[in-house]
N, C-alpha and C positions, 0 to 999 in steps of 0.2 A: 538496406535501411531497416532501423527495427520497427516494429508495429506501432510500439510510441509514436514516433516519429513521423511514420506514416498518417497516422491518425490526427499528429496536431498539425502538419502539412495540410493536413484535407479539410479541417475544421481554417484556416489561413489563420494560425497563430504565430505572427512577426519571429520569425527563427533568427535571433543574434547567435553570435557565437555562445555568447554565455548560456542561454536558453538551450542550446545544442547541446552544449557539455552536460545540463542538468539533464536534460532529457535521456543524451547517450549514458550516464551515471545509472539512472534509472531500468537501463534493457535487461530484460531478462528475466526466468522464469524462477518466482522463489522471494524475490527482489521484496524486502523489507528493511528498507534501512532509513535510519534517523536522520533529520535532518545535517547533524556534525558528522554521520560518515559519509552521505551526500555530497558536502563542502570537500572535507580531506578527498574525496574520488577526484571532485572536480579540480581542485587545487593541482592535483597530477596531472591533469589535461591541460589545463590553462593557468598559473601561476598567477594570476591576478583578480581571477573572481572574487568575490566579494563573499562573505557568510549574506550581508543584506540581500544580495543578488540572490543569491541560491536560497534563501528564504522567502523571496517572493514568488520565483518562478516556482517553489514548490506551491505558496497559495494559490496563483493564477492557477497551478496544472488542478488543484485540488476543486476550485472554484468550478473550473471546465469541467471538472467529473472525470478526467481524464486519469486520474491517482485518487487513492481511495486513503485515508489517513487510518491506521490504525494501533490503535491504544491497549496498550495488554500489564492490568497490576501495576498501576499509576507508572511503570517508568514512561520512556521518551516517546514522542509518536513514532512512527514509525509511519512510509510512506510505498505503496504499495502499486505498480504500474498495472496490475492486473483488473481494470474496473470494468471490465466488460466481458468479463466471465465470469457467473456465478463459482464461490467458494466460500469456504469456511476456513480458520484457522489454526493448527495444531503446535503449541507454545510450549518451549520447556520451560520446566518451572525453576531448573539450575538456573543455566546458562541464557535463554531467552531469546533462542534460537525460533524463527516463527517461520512454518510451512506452508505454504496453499494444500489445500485437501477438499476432493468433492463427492461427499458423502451422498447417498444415492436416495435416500430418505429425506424427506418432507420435513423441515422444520417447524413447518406452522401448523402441519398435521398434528403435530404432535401434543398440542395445547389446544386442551380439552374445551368445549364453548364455556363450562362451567369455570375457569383458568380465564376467561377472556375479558370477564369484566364489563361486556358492554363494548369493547374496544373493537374498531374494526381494522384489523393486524392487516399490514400492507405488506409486510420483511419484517424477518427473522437472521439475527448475529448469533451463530453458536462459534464458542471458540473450546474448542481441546486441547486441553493442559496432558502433561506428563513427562518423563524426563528422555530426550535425545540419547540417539546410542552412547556418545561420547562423555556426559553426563552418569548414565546407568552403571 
């Protein structure tokens, strides 16, 4: 069973089949995909889900903290199973391929009190841009 799965098993999030299929869509490390490749994944498992379907259970999953939504250079969200291990993002700027990456340095270190504003910084998103081998 994948850690998703596992994870919303343990949390007792009502497992339909449809729920399964977004879920199982979802496994895996790397795992950044849009809601419409989502659906088309799902559509191969089960032929009858719905895009409304597979749009919800990605809000529930999102809602539960369970998937993390992320947004790179206004295109589509992208939907990310990895929410419970810290990372960062490294995006090509061609193609729009987008990696997990855990950089070993302090984000929030990095912005100076003077950079702070008064603010008192909880989390820090850095995303890394540049172009994929395939791309280069």
């Amino acid at each position: 069973m994948s850690d998703l799965l596992e994870r919303l098993r343990g949390r007792g999030w009502r497992m339909t089949s449809q729920r399964r299929v977004v879920a199982e869509v979802l496994d895996g490390d790397h795992v950044h995909l849009t809601a419409d490749e989502v659906h088309a994944r799902a559509v191969e498992r089960l032929p009858e889900i719905s895009r409304a379907t597979v749009y919800n259970a990605l809000g529930e999953l999102v809602s539960l903290g369970e998937v993390i939504e992320v947004s790179t250079d206004g295109r589509a969200k992208r939907y990310d199973p990895n929410a419970h291990h810290p990372h960062q993002h490294l995006v090509c700027s061609s193609c729009g391929t987008v990696r997990d990456v855990h950089p070993t340095g302090d984000p929030l270190a990095d912005l100076p009190p003077t950079e702070r504003f008064g603010f008192t910084v909880a989390a820090a998103e850095v995303t890394y841009r540049g172009l994929c081998p395939s791309c280069s």
